[in-house]
C-alpha positions in Angstrom: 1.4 2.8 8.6 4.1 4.7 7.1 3.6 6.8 4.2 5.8 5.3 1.8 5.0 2.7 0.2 7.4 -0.2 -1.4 6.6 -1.7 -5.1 8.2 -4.1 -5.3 5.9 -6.7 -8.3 7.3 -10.1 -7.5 7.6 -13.0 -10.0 4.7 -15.2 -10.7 4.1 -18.0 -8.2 5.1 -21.5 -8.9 2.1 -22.6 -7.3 -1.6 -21.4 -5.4 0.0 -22.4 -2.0 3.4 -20.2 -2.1 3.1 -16.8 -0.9 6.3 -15.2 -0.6 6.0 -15.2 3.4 6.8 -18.4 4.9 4.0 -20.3 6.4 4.2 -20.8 9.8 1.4 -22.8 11.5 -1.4 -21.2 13.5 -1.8 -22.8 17.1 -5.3 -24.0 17.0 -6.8 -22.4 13.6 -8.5 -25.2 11.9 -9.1 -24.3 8.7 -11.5 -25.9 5.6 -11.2 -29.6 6.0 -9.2 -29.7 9.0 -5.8 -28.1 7.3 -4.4 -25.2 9.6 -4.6 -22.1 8.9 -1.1 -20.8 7.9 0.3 -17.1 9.7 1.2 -14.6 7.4 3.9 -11.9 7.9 1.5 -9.7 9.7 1.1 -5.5 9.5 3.9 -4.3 7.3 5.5 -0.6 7.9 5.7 -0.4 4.0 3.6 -3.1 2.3 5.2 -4.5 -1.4 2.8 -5.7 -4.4 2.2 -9.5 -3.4 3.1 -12.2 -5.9 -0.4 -13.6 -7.3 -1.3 -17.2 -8.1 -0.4 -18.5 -11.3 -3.2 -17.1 -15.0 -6.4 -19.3 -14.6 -5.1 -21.4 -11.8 -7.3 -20.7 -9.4 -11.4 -21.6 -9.7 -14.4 -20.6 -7.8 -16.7 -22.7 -5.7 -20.5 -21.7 -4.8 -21.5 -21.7 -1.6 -25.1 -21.2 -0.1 -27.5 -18.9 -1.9 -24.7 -19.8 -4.9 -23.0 -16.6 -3.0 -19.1 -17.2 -4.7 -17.0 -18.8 -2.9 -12.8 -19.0 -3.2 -11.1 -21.5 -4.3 -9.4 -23.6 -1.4 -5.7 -24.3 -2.7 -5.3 -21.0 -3.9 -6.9 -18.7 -0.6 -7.1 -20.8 2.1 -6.8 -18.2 4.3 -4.7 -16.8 6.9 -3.8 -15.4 10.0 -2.1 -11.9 11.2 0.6 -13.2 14.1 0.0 -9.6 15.8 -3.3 -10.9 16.5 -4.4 -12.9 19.6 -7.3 -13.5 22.0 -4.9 -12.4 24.6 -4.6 -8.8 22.8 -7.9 -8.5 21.6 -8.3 -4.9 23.2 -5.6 -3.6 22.5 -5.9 -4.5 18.5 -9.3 -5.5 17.0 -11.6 -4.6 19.5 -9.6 -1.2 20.4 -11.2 2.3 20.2 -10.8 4.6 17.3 -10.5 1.3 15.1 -8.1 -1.5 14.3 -8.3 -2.0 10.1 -7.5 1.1 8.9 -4.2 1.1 10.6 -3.3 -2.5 8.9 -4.6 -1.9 5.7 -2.1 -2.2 2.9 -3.1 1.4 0.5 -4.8 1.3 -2.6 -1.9 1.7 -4.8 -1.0 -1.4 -3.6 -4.1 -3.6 -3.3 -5.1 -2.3 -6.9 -2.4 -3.6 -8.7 -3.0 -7.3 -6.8 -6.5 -7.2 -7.4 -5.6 -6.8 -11.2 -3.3 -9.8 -10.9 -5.5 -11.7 -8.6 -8.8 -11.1 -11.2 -6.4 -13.1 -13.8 -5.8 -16.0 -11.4 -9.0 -16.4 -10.8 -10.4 -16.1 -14.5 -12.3 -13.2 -13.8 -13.4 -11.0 -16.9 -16.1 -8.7 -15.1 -16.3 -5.3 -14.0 -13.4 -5.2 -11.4 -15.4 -1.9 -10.2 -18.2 -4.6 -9.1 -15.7 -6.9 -7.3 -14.1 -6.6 -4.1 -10.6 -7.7 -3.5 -11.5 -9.3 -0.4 -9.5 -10.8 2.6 -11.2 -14.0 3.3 -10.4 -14.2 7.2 -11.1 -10.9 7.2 -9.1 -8.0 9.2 -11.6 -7.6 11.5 -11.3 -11.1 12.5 -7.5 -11.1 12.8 -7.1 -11.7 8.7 -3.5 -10.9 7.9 -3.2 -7.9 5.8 -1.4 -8.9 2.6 -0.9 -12.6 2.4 -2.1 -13.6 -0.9 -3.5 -16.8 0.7 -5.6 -15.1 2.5 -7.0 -12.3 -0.7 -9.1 -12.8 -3.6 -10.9 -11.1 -5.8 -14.6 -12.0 -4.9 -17.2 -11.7 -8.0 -20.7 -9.8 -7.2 -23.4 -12.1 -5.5 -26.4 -13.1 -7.3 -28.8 -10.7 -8.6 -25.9 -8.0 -8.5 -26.8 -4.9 -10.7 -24.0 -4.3 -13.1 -21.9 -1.5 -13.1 -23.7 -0.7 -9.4 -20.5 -1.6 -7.5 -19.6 -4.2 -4.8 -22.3 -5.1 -2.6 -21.4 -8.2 -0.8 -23.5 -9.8 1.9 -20.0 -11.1 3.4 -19.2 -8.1 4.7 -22.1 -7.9 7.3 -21.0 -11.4 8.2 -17.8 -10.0 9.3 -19.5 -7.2 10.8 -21.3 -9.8 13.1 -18.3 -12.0 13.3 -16.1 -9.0 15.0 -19.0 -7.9 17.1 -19.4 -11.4 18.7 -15.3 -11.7 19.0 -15.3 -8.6 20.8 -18.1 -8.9 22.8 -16.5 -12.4 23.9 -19.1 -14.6 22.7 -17.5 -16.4 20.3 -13.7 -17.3 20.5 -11.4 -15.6 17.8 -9.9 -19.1 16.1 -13.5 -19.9 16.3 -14.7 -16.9 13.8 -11.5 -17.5 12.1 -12.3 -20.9 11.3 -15.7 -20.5 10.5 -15.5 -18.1 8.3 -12.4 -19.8 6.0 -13.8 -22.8 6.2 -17.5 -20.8 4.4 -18.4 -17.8 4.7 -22.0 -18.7 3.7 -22.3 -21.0 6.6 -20.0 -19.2 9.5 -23.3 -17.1 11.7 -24.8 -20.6 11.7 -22.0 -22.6 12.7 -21.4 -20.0 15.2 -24.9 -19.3 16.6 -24.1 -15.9 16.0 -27.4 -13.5 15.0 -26.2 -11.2 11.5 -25.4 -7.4 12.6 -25.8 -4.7 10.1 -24.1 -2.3 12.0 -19.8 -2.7 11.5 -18.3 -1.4 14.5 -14.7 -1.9 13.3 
């Protein structure tokens, strides 16, 4: 990634489902009810602050465990096109790491999870919530798309002020490993895991790994 980064704060979005980046089908990614999972623009050189969803537009759902879950029309998720099961080894599953390389900076994601916390109605800590890519990078999550971002509350029985501590991210943990290891297919973890988070390991048959090897 290149050191300088663009800001570029773009108006407001008309509506959840517009992005900025035009949507472009994903072959085979079924997302949440069927719909497909849209492509997003992919690893940017110099990533710009992404438009947000529209004040208090956006609502969150409860999935198992009541573990938050986002709302559909607003983060459906989405896909990085420089991601492919054909690839897989020379992106996610590549030595030395894939994320950290496709990870838009701080001074970016910052300013959209501030943006992001007022779509959603969130009035918490922001400290205690993660700005979190729902198909996640790991699983070939695009980087920046705000249809695939969104600022996900603590899980129940979170200690205040104590930070994020989401059991989501050892799903992705186990999610990547299984990808990787070629047990499960990567539109399969994709799927899974937009479709519910909560629900994706047993969907999957996939055993949870506390142990992130991206």
């Amino acid at each position: 990634m290149a050191p300088a980064v663009v800001f570029a704060l773009a108006l407001t979005l008309a509506g959840c489902a517009g992005s900025g980046a035009k949507a472009t089908p994903s072959p085979g990614a079924a997302g949440a009810g069927g719909a497909t999972l849209s492509v997003g623009p992919g690893p940017q050189r110099a990533y710009q602050v992404a438009a947000q969803p529209p004040i208090g537009s956006c609502h969150y759902r409860q999935g198992g465990g009541a573990q938050p879950l986002p709302d559909r029309r607003c983060t459906p998720g989405s896909i990085s096109p420089a991601v492919t099961q054909v690839n897989l080894r020379q992106t996610l599953c590549r030595r030395g790491g894939y994320t950290a390389g496709v990870r838009p900076p701080k001074a970016v994601t910052d300013t959209e999870k501030r943006l992001n916390a007022k779509s959603y109605g969130y009035t918490g800590r922001l400290s205690d919530a993660e700005y979190d890519h729902l198909v996640p990078l790991g699983v070939g999550g695009d980087p920046n798309d705000p249809r695939n971002l969104w600022v996900e509350p603590p899980s129940p029985g979170h200690v205040p002020g104590s930070g994020p501590a989401n059991p989501k991210d050892d799903v992705e943990s186990a999610l990547h490993d299984a990808v990787c290891s070629g047990r499960v297919g990567l539109t399969a973890a994709q799927t899974a895991i937009a479709a519910d988070w909560t629900t994706a390991l047993a969907v999957l048959h996939v055993t949870p790994t506390r142990s992130p090897s991206r």
